[in-house]
Every structure is written in C-alpha cells, then in structure tokens.
Backbone atoms as SQL, in Angstrom:
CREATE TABLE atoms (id INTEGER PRIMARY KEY, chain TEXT, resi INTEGER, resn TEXT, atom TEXT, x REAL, y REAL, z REAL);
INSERT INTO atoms VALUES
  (1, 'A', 1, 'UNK', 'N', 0.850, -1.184, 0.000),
  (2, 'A', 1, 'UNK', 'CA', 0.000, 0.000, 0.000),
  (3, 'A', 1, 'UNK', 'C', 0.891, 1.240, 0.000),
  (4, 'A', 2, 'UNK', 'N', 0.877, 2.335, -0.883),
  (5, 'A', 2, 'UNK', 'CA', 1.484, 3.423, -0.780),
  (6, 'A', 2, 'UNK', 'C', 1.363, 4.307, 0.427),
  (7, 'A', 3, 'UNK', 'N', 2.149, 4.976, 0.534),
  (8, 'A', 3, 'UNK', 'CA', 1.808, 5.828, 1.557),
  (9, 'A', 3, 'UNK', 'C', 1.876, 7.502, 0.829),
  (10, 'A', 4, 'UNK', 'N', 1.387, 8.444, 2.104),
  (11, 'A', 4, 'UNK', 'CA', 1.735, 9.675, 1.293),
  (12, 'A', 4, 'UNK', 'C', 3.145, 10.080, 1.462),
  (13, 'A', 5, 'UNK', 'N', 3.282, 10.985, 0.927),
  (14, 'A', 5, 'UNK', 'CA', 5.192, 11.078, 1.495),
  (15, 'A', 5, 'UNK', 'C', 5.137, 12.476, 1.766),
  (16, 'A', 6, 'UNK', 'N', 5.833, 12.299, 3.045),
  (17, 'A', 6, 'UNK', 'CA', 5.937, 14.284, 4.132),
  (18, 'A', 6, 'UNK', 'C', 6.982, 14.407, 3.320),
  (19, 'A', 7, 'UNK', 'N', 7.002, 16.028, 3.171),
  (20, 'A', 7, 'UNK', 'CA', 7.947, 16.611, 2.473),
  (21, 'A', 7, 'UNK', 'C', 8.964, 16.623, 3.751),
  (22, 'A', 8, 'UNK', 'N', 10.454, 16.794, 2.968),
  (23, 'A', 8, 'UNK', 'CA', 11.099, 17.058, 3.995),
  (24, 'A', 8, 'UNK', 'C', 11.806, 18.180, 4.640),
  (25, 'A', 9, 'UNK', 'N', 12.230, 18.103, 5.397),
  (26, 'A', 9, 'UNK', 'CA', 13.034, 19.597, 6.095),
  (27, 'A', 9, 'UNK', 'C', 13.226, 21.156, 4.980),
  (28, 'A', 10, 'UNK', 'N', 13.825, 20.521, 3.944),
  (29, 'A', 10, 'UNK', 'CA', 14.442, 21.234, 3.579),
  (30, 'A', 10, 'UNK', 'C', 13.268, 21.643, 1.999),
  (31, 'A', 11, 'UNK', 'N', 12.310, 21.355, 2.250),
  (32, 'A', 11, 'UNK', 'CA', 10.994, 21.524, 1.517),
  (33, 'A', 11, 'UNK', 'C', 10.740, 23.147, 1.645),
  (34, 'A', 12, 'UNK', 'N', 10.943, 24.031, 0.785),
  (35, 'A', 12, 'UNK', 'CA', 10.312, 25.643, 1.257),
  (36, 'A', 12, 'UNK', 'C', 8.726, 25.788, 1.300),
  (37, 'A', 13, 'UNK', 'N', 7.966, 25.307, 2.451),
  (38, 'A', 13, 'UNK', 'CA', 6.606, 25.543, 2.884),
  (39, 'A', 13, 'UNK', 'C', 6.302, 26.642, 2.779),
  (40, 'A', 14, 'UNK', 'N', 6.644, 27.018, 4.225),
  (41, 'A', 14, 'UNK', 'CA', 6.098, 28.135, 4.686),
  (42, 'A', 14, 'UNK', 'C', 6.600, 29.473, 4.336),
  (43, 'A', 15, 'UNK', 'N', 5.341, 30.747, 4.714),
  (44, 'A', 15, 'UNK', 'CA', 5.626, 31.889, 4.412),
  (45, 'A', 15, 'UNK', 'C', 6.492, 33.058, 5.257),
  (46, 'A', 16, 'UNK', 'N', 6.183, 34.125, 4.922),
  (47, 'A', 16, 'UNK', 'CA', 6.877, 34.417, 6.211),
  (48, 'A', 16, 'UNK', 'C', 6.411, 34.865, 7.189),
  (49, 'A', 17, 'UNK', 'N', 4.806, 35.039, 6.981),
  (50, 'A', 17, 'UNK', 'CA', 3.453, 35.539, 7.824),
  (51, 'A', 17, 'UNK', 'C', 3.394, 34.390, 8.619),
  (52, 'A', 18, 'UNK', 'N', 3.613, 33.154, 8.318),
  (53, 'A', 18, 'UNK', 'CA', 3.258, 31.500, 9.063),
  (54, 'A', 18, 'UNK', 'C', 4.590, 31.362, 10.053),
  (55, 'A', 19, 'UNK', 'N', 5.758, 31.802, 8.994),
  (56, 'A', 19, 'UNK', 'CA', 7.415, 31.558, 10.315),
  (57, 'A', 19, 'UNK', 'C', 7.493, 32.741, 11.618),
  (58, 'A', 20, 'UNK', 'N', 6.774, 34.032, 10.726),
  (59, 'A', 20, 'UNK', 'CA', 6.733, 34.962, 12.326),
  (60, 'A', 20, 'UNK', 'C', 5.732, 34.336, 13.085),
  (61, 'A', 21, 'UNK', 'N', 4.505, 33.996, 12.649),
  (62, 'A', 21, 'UNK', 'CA', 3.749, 33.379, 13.993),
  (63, 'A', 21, 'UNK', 'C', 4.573, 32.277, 14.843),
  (64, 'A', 22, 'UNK', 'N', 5.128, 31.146, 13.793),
  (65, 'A', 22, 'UNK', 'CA', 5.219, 29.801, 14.618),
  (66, 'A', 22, 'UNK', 'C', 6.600, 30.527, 15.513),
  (67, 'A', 23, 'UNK', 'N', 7.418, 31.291, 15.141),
  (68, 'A', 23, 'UNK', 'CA', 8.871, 32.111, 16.240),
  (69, 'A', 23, 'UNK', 'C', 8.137, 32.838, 17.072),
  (70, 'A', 24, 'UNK', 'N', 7.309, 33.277, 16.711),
  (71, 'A', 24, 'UNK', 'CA', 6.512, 34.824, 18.055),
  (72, 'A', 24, 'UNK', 'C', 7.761, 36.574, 17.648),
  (73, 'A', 25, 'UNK', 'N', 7.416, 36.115, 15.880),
  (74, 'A', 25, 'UNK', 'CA', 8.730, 37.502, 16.070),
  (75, 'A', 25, 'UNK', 'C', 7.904, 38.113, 14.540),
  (76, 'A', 26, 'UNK', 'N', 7.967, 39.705, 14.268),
  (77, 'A', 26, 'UNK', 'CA', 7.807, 40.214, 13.318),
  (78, 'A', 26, 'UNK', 'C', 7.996, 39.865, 11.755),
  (79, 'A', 27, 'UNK', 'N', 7.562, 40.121, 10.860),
  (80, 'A', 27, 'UNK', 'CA', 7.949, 39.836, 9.354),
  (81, 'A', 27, 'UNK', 'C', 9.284, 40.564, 9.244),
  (82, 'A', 28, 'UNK', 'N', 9.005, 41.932, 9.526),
  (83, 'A', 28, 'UNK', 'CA', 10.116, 42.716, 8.992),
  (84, 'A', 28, 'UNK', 'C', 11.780, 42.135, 9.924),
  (85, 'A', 29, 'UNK', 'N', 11.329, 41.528, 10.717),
  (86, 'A', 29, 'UNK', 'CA', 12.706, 41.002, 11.651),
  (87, 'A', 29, 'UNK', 'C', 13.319, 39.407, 10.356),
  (88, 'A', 30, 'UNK', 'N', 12.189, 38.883, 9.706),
  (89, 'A', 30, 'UNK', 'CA', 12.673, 37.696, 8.767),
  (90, 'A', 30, 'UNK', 'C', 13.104, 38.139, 7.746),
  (91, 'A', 31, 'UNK', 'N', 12.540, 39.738, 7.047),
  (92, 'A', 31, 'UNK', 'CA', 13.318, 40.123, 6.195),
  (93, 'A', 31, 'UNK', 'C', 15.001, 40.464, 6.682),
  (94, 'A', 32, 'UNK', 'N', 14.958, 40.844, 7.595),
  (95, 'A', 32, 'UNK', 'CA', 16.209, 41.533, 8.120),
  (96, 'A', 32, 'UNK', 'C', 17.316, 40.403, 8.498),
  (97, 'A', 33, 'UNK', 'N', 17.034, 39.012, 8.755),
  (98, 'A', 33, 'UNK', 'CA', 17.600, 37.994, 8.442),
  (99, 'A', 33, 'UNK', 'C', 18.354, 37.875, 7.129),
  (100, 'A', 34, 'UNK', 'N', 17.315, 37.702, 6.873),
  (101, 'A', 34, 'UNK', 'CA', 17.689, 37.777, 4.756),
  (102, 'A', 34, 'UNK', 'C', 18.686, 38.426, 4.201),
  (103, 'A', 35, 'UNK', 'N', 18.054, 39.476, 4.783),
  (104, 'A', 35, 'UNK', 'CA', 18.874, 40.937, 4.327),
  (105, 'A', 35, 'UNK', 'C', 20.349, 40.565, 4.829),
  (106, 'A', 36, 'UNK', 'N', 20.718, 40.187, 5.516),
  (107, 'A', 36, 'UNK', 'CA', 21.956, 40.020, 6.528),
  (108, 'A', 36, 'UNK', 'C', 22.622, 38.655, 6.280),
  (109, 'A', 37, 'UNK', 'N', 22.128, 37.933, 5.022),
  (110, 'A', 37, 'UNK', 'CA', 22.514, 36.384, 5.053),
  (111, 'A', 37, 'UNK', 'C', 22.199, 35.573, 6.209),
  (112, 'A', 38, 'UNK', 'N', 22.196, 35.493, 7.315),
  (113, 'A', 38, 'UNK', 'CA', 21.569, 34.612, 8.734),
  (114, 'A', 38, 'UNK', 'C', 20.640, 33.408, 7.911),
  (115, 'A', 39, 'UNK', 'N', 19.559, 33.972, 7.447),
  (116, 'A', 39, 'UNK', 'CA', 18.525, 33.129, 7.017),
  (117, 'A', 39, 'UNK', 'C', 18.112, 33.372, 5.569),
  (118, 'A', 40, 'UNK', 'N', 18.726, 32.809, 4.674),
  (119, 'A', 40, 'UNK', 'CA', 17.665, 32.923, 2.984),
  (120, 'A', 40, 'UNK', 'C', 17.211, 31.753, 2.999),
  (121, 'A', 41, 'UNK', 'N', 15.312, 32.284, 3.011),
  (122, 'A', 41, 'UNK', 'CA', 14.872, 31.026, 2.322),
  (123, 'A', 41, 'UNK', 'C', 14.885, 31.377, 1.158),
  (124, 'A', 42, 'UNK', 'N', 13.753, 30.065, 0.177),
  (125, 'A', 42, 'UNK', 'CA', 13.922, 30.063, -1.196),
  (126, 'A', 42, 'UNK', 'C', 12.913, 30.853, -1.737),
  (127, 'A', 43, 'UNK', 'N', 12.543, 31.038, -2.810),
  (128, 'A', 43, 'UNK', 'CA', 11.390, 32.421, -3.205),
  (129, 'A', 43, 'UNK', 'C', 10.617, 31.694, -3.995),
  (130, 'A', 44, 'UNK', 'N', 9.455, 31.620, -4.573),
  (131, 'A', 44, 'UNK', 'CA', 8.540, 31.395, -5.137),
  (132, 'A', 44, 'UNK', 'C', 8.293, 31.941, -6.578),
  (133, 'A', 45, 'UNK', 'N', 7.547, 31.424, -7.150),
  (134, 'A', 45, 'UNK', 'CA', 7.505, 32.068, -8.429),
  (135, 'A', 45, 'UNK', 'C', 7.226, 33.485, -8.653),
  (136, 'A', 46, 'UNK', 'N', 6.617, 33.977, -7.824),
  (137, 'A', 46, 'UNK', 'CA', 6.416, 35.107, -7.483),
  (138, 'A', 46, 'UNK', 'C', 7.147, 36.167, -6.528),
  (139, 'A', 47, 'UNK', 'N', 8.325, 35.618, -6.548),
  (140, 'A', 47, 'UNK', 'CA', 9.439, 36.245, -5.483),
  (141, 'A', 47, 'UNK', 'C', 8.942, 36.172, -4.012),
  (142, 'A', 48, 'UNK', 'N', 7.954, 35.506, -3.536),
  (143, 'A', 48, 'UNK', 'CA', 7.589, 35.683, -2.401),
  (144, 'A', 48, 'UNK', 'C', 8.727, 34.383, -1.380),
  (145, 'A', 49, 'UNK', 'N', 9.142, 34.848, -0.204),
  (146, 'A', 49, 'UNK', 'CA', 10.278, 33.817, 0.331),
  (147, 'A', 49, 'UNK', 'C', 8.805, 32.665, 0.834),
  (148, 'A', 50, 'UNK', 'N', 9.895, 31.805, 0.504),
  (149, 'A', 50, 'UNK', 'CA', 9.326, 30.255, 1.259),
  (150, 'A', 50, 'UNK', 'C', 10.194, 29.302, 2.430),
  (151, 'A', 51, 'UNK', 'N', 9.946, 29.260, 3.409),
  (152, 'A', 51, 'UNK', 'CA', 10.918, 28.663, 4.804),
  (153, 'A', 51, 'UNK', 'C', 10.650, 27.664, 4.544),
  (154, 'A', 52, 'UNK', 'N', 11.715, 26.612, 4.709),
  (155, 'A', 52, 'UNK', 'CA', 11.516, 25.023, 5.003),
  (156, 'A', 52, 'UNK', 'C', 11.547, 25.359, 7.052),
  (157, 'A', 53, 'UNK', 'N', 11.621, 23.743, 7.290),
  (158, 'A', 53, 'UNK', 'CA', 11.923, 23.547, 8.564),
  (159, 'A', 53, 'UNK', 'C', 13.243, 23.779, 8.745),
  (160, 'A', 54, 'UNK', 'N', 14.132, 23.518, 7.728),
  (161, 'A', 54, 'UNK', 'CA', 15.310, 23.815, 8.276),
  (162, 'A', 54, 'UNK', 'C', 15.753, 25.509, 8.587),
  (163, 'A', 55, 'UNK', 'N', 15.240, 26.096, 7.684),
  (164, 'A', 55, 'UNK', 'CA', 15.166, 27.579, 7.760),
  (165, 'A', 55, 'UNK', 'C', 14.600, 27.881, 9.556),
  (166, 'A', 56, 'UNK', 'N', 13.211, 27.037, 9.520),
  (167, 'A', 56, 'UNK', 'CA', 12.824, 27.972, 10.575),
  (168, 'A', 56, 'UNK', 'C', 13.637, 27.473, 12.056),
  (169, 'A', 57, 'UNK', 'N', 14.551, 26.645, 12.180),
  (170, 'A', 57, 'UNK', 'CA', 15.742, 26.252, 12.736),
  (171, 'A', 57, 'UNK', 'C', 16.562, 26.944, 12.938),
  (172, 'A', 58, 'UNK', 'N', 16.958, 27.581, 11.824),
  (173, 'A', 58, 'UNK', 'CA', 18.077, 28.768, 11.504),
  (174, 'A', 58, 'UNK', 'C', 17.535, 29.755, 12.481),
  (175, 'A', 59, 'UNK', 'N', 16.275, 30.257, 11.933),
  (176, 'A', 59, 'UNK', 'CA', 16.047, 31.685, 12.682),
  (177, 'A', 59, 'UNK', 'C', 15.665, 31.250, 14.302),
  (178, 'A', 60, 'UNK', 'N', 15.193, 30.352, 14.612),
  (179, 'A', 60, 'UNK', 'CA', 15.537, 29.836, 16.065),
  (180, 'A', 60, 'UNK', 'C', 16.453, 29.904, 16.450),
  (181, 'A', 61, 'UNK', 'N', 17.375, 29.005, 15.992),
  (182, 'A', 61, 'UNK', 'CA', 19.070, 29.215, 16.862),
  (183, 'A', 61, 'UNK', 'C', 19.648, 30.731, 16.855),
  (184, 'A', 62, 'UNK', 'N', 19.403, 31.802, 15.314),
  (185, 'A', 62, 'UNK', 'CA', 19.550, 33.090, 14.975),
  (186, 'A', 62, 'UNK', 'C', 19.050, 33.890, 16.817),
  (187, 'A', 63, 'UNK', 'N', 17.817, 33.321, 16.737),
  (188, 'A', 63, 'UNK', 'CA', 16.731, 34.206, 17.559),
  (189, 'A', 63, 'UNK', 'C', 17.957, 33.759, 19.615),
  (190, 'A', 64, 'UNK', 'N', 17.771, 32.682, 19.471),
  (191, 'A', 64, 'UNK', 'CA', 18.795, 32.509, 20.818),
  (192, 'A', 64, 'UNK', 'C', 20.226, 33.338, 20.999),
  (193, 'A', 65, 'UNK', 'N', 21.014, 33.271, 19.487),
  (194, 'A', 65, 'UNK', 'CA', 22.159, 34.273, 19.628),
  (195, 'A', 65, 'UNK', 'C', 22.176, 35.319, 20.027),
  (196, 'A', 66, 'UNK', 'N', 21.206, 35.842, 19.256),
  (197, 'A', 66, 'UNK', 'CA', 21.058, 37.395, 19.560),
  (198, 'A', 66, 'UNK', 'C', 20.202, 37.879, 21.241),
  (199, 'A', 67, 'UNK', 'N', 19.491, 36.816, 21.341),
  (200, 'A', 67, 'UNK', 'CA', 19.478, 37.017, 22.829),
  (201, 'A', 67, 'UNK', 'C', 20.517, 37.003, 23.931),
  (202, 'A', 68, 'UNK', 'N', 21.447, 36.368, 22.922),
  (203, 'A', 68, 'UNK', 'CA', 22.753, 36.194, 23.932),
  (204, 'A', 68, 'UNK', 'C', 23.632, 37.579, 23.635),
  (205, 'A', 69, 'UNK', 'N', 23.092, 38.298, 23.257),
  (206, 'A', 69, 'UNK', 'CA', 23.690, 39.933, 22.859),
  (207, 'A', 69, 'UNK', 'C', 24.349, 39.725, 21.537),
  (208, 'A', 70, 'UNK', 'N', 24.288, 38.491, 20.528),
  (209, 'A', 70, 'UNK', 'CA', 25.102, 38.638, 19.145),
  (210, 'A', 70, 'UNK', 'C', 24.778, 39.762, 18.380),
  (211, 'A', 71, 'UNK', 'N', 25.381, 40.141, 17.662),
  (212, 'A', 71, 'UNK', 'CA', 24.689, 40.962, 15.997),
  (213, 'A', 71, 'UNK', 'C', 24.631, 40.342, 15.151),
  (214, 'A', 72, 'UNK', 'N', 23.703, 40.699, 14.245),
  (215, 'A', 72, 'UNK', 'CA', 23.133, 39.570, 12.838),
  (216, 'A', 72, 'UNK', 'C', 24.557, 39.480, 12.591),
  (217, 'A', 73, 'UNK', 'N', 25.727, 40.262, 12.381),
  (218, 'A', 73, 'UNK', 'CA', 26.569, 39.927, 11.310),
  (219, 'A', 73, 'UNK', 'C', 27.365, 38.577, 12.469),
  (220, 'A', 74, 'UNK', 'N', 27.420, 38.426, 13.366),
  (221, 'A', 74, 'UNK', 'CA', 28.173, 38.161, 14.627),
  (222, 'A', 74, 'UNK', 'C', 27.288, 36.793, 14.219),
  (223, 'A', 75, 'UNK', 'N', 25.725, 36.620, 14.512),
  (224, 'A', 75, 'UNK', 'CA', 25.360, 35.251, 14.099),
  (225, 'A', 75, 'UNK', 'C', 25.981, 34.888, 12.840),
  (226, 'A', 76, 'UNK', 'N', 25.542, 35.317, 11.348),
  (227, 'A', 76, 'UNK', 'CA', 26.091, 34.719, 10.084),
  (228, 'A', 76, 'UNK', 'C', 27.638, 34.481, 10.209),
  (229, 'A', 77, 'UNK', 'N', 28.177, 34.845, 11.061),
  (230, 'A', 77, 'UNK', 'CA', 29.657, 34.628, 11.359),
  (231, 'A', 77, 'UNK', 'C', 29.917, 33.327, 12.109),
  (232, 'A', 78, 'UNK', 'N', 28.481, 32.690, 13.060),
  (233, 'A', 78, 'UNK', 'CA', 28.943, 31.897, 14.016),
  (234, 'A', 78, 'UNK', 'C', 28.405, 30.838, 12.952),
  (235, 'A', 79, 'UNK', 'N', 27.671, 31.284, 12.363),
  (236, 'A', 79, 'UNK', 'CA', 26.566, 30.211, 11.480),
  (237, 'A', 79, 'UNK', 'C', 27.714, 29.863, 10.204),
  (238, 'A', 80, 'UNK', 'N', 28.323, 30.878, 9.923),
  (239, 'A', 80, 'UNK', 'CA', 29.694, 30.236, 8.701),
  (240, 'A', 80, 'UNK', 'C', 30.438, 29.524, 9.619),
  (241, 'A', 81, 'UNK', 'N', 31.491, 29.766, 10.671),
  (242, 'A', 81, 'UNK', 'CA', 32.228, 28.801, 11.435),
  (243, 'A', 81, 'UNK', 'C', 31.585, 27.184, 11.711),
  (244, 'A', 82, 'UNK', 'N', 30.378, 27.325, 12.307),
  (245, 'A', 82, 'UNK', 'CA', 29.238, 25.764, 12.268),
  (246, 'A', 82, 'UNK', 'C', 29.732, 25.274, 10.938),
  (247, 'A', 83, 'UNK', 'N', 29.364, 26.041, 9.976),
  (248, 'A', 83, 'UNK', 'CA', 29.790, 24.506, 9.070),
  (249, 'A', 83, 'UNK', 'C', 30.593, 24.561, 8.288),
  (250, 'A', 84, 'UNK', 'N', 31.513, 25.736, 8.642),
  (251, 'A', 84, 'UNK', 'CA', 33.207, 25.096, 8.515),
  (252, 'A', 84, 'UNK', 'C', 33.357, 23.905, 9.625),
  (253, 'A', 85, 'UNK', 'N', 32.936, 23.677, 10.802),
  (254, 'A', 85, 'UNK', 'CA', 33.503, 22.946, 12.042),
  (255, 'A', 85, 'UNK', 'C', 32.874, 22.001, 11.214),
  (256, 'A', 86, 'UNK', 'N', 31.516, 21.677, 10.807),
  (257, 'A', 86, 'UNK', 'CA', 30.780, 20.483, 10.324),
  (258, 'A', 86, 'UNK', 'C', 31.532, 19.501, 9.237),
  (259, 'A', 87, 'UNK', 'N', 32.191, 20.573, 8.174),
  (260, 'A', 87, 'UNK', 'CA', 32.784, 20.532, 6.640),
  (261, 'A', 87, 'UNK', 'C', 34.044, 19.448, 7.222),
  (262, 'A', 88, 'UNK', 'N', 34.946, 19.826, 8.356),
  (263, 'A', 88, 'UNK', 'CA', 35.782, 19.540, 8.296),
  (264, 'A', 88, 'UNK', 'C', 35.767, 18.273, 9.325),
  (265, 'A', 89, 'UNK', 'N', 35.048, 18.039, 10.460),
  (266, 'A', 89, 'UNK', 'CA', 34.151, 16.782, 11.172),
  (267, 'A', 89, 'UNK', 'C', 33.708, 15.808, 10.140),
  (268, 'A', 90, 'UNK', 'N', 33.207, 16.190, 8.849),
  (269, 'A', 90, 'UNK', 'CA', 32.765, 14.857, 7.659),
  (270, 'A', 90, 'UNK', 'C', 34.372, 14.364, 6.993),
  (271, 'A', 91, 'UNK', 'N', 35.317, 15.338, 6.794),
  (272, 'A', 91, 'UNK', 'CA', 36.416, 15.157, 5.920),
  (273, 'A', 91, 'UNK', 'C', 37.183, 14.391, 6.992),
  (274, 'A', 92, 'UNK', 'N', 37.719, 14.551, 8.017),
  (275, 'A', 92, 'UNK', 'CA', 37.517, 14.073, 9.208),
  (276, 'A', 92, 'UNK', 'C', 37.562, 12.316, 9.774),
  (277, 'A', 93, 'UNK', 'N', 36.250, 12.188, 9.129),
  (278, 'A', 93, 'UNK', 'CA', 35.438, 10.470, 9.684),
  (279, 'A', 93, 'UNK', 'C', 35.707, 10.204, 7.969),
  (280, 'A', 94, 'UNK', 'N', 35.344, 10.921, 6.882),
  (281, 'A', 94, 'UNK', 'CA', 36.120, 10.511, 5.494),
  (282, 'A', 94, 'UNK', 'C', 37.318, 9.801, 5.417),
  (283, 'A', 95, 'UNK', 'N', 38.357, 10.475, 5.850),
  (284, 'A', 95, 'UNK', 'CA', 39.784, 9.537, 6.440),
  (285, 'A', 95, 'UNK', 'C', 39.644, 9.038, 7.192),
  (286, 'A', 96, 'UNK', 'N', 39.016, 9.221, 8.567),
  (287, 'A', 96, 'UNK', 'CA', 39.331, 7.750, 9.341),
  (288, 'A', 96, 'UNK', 'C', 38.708, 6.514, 8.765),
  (289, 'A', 97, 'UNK', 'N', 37.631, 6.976, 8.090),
  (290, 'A', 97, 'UNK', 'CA', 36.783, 5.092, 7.328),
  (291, 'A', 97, 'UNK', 'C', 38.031, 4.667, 6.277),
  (292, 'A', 98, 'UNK', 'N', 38.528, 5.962, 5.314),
  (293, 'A', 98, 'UNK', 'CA', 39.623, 5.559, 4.409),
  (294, 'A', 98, 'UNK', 'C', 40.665, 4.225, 4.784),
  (295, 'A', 99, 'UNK', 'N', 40.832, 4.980, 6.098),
  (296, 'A', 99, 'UNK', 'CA', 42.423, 4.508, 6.679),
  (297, 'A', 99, 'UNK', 'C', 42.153, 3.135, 7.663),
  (298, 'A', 100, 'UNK', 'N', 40.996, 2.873, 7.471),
  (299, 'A', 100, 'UNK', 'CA', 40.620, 1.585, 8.123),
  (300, 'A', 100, 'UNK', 'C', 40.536, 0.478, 7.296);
C-alpha cells in the first residue's frame, strides 16, 4: 500500500506571515535575516520567500544568539564557522573510514 510522502526539512513551505507566527517575532525582523545572510529562504515564483523547517531552525538558533547579545553579522559569522567545524568533522570520519 502506498503511503503519502511528508515533504522534507528542507521543503520551502512556509511563508513568512506562518514563520513569524510559529517564532513569536515580526515579518520585517525575517526580512532583516535575509537581508543580513543569517537566514535565505527560497522564493517562489512570485518572489515571495518560502521557509523550510530547516530555515525555521536557523532563525531559532539566529533568535537565541542574539538574545545572547550577538549581531546579525556576529550570528552569520557563528553560522559560517558551524559549518566550517561540520565541513571539516565529515572530511575528518572521510579519512578515518579511508584509513581503516
């Protein structure tokens, strides 16, 4: 029997009227993400942005930094280092499976 299939994470759903409700934070604060690299979602045929789950992740962890006194540029800075640390953690376990 088939099933239906959930889109996944990285699916651009939602809007940005639906990601400020489900955060509890303004539109113009998701543009200002954007604006700042932190968070691009993907756009629609109509240029309108579309959030996956993973996006609205982003602006969660975004939303904790800056409570911790970061600046947008200070998050997209911690958010490039993450996956340099990630990039180089896969290259990493890449050689150790190699060398086994």
């Amino acid at each position: 029997m088939p099933t239906a299939a959930f889109p996944d994470d990285s699916r651009p759903l939602y809007t940005v009227g639906q990601v400020a409700e489900l955060v509890g934070v303004q539109q113009a604060f998701l543009r200002r993400l954007d604006q700042y690299d932190v968070v691009s979602p993907a756009r629609s045929d109509g240029a309108q942005r579309r959030y996956s789950r993973n996006d609205i992740g982003r602006v969660e962890a975004a939303l904790d930094l800056i409570g911790e006194g970061i600046t947008l540029a200070g998050v997209r800075r911690v958010f490039e280092l993450q996956a340099e640390v990630n990039a180089l953690k896969a290259e990493l376990a890449r050689e150790r499976a190699r060398r086994r």
